[in-house]
N, C-alpha and C positions, 0 to 999 in steps of 0.2 A: 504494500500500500504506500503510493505516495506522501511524502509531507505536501500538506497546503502551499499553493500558491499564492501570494498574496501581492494582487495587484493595484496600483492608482493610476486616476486617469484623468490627463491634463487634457481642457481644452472640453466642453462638453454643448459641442456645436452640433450641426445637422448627422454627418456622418458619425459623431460619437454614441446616437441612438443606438444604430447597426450593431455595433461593435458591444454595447451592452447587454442585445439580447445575446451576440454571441459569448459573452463569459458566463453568462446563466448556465448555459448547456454543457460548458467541460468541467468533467469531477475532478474532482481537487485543485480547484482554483475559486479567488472569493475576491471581488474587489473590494476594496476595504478603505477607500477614497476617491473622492469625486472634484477634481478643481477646476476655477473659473473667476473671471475676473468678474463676473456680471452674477452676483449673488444668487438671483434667481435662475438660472442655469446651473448653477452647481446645488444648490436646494432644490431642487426639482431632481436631477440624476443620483445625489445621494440616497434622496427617499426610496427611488425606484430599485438602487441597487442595497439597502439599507447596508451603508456607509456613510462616513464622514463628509463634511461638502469642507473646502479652502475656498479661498479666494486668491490666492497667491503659492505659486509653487513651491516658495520660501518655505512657506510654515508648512506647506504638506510635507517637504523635503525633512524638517527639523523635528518635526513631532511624530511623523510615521513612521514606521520599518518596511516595504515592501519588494518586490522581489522582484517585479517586473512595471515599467513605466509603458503605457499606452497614450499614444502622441496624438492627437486630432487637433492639433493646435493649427493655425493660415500657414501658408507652405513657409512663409519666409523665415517663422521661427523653427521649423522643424528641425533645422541642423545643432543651432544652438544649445535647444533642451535636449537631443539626443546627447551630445558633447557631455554636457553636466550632469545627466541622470551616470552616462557611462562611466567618467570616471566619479560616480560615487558608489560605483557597485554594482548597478543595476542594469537588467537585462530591458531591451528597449523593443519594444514594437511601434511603428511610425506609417502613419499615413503616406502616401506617396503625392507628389515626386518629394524624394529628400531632400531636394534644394531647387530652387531656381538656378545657383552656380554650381556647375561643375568642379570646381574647388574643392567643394563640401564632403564630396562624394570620399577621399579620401582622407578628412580630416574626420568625420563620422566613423569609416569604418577601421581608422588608425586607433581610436578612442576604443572603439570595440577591442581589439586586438588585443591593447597594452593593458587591458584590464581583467581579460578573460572573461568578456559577456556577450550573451547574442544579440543582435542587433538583426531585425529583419525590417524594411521598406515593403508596407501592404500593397502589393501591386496584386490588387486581387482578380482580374481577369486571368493571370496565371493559378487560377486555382477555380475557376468558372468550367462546370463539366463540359457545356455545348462547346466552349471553344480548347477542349484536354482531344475530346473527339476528333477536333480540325486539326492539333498538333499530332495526335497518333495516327490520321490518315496519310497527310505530309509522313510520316517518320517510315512509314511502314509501305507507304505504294499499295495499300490495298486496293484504291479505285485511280492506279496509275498514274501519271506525271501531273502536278499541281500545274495550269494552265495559266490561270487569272484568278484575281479574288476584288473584293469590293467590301470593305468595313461601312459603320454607318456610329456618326453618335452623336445626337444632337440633342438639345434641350432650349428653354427660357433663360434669358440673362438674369443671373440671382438678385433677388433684390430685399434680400434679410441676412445676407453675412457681417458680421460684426463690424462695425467704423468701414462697413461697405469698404472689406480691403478685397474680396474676388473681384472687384469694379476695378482694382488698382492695378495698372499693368508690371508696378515695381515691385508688389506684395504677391500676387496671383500668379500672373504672364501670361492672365486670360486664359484663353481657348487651346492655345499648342501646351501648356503646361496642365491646364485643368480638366479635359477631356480627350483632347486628341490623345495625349502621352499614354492613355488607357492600351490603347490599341497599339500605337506605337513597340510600346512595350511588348508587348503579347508576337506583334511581329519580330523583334527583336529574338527574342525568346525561344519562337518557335522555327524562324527561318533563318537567325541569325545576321549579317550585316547587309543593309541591301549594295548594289555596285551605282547605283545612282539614283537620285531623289529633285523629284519638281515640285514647285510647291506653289498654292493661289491663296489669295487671302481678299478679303472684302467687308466692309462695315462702318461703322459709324461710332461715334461715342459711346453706344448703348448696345450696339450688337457686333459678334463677331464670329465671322465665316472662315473657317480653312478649310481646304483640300489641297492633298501631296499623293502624288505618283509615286511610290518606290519600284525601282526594278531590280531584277534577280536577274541569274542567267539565265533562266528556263521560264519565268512567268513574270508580273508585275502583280501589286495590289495596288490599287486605288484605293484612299482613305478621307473622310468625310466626316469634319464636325462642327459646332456652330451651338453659339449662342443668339436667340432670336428673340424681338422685342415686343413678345406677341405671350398669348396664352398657349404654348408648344406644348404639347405633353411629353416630356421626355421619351426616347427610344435608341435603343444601342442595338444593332441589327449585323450580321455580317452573309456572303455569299460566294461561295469558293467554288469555282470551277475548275475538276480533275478531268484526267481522259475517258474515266469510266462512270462519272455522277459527278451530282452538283450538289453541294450541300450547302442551306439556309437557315441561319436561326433568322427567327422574327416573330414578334410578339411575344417573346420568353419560351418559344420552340422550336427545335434543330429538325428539320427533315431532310433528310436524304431522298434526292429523284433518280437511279438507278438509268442506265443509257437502256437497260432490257426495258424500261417501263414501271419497273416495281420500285415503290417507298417504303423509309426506312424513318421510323421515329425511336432514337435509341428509350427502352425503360429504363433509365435510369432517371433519379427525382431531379425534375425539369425546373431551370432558374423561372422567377416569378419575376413575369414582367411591372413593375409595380409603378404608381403614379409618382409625379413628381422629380426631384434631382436627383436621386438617390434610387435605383430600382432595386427589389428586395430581393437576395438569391441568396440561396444556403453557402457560396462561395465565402462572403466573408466568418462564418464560419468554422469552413477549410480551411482557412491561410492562419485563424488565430488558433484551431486545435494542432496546425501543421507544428507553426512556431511553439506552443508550450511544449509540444513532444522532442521540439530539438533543444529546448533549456533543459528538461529533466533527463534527457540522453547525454547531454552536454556534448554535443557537435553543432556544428557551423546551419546555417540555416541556408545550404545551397539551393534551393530551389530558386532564390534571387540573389543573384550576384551582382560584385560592385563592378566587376568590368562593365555588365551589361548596362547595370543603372549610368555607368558614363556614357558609354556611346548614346545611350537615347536623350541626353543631354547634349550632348552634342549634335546631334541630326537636331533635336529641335532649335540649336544655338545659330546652325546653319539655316531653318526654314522659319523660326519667328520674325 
């Protein structure tokens, strides 16, 4: 039987919802601190996770013992508090991207290192089952050589993130850091560097559009995201054409169109296409039961790696 985990969690904005139904669900872990600058945010997710609320990382820092720091703080602090939770001991899990600068990426996982703690970056589309399916079709050539593909992620421009810093192109980096990087990433990941990238952009103060070409040697994806000044209902879609099928998730489900004619919807528990910025899928989840099983095994959290998390800073350093 394990000893308890005992987790705090900085930051208790939109996506730190997610992340608290997922520590309900893994045994032997208890959050046991909820911090926030904005009082009523951290009284409201202590109640829920009946823990402690801060207002300041300081005193969560000085008055708690815990084991693991969960990060959902604006992208631009993410490196920072990763840095300081690390070298005080503690094992970090963090939102993604880890930084707007590429800098970061090795000054984070340096901290990790020298302290002997894990450190994982939530890049949770790598733990998303409909797109685990697209990388082990890729890996394996079951429906022959990947041709083309086409990602999709679009939503509404946020307009309740705190001192409106996702508005801030210095604090956020918009659209190529707050959405597109989702996919990016996952491309990264699953087909590794692409050999060259175009990339369009379009918008206005209040809205912002990209789309980027990468090509491979053997196929291209097309990728597509945006923030729109309208009532959007968010949606994240993708569609990949191999020699022998085509495969589509949309609407929170992956079908398979077989070139014989016949379809393929795998059974396996189907991401929930859900309203709003944030769509609900059992992935985040995956990525926080992955990471506590690589603290208590005490090995590296290689499903995300920091080379990888550079280069996707980099392509987007080239396409913002």
């Amino acid at each position: 039987m394990y000893e308890t985990l005992k987790v705090a969690m900085l930051g208790m904005g939109g996506i730190s919802a997610t992340h608290c139904e997922a520590w309900k669900q893994i045994e032997g872990v208890r959050v046991i601190a909820c911090c926030d600058i904005r009082p009523e945010k951290a009284d409201a997710a202590a109640k829920n996770m009946d823990a402690a609320a801060y207002y300041h990382y300081e005193d969560m820092a000085e008055k708690e013992h815990f084991d693991i720091l969960d990060i959902c703080l604006p992208t631009y602090l993410h490196a920072e508090y990763a840095i300081r939770a690390l070298n005080a001991g503690v094992h970090v899990i963090c939102e993604k991207p880890i930084s707007l600068n590429i800098e970061d990426v090795d000054r984070v996982y340096e901290a990790a290192r020298k302290n002997g703690k894990n450190l994982m970056i939530a890049q949770v589309v790598r733990f998303w089952h409909e797109y685990l399916v697209l990388k082990q079709a890729y890996d394996t050539g079951r429906y022959g050589r990947l041709l083309s593909g086409r990602m999709i992620r679009l939503g509404n421009t946020p307009k309740a993130s705190w001192d409106n810093w996702m508005r801030d192109p210095e604090r956020s980096g918009l659209v190529p850091f707050d959405l597109h990087i989702h996919d990016l990433d996952f491309m990264v990941y699953a087909f590794g560097k692409p050999d060259q990238v175009t990339r369009f952009r379009a918008g206005t103060p209040t809205q912002d559009y990209f789309e980027a070409i990468y090509q491979y040697q053997d196929f291209f994806v097309s990728a597509e995201a945006a923030w729109f000044d309208c009532n959007y209902r968010f949606q994240s879609a993708f569609r990949f054409q191999f020699e022998e099928a085509l495969l589509e998730f949309k609407d929170g489900k992956l079908t398979i169109f077989n070139r014989n004619g016949s379809m393929e919807t795998p059974n396996e528990i189907q991401s929930q296409a859900g309203d709003g910025y944030v769509p609900k899928t059992n992935a985040y989840l995956e990525e926080i039961r992955y990471f506590v099983e690589c603290v208590r095994a005490g090995v590296p959290c290689d499903k995300v790696k920091a080379e990888e998390l550079k280069l996707v800073l980099e392509l987007i350093a080239q396409l913002a």
